[in-house]
N, C-alpha and C positions, 0 to 999 in steps of 0.2 A: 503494500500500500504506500507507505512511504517513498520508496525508489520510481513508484512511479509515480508517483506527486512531483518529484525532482525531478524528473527526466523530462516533466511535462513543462512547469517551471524554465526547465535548462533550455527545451527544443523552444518557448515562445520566447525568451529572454535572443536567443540567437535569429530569429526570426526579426524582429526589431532591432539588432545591429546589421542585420541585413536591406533592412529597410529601412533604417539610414542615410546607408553607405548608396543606396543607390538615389536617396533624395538628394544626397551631397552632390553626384552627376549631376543630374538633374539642372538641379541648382549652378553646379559649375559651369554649364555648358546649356542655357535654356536654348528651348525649339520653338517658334510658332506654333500654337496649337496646345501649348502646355496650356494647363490647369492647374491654378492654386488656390489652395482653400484658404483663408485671411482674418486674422483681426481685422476688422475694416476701418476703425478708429486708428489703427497703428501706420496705416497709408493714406487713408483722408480722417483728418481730426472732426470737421462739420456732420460724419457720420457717425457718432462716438453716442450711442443709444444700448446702452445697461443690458436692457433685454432682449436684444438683437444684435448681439455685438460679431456673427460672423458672415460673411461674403463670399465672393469669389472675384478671381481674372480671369483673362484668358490671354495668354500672347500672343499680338498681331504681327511682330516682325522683332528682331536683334539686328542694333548695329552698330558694331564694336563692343562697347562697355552698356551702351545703351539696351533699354528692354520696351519694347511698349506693348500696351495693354489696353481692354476694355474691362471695365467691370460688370457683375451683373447687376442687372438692374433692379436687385431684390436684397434686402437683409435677412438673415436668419437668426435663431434663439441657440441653435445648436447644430453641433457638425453632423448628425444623423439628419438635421433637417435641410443643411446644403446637400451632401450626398443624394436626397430622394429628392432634390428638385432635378439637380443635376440629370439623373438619369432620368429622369420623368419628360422635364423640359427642355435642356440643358442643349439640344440640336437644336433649336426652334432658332429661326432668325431675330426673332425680336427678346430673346434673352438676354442677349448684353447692350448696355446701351453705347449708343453710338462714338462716344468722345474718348480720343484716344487720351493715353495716359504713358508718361514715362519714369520710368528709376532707372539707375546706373545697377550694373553687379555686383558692386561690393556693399552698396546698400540695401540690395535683395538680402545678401550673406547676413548683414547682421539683423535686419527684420527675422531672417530666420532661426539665426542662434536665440537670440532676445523670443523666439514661443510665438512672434506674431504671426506666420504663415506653420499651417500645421499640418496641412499636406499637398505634396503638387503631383497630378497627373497625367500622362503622358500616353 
């Protein structure tokens, strides 16, 4: 009982340094078409709403150091509830709104160290 308590323990603990290391890519090297899940207070301050404190982007292009994005056009209360929009909605054309947006990369890096983006999809 025990041993496999730890094994189960050991295999999601390595599961989540796996799933890191592949957000770190990610992150290192963004794509068009990425997805990231957001504090959205932590990238625009004027959405800073207690009870809906999470979002989304999506990346429209990288160029150089450069990233740009759309947001969606929705807040959420929790990341279970961006997730089922996403795949609900998340193709629809009128999902993100129209107004591009940009960060540099090494300001992606530390939104991300600092907990504010807490997952990107690809």
């Amino acid at each position: 009982g025990i041993a496999v308590a730890l094994l189960a323990i050991a295999g999601l603990l390595v599961l989540g340094f796996i799933g890191k290391q592949q957000e770190q890519q990610k992150l290192a090297a963004p794509m068009p078409g990425d997805i990231y899940i957001v504090k959205i207070a932590e990238f625009e301050p004027s959405f800073n709403q207690p009870t809906f404190p999470y979002s989304l982007f999506k990346i429209s292009s990288v160029e150089g150091q450069n990233v740009h994005f759309v947001y969606a056009k929705r807040v959420f209360g929790n990341i279970k509830s961006v997730r089922k929009s996403l795949s609900d909605d998340g193709a629809k054309s009128d999902f993100y709104a129209p107004e591009q947006h940009r960060v540099d990369l090494a300001t992606l890096k530390r939104r991300y160290d600092a907990g504010a983006i807490k997952e990107i999809k690809r």
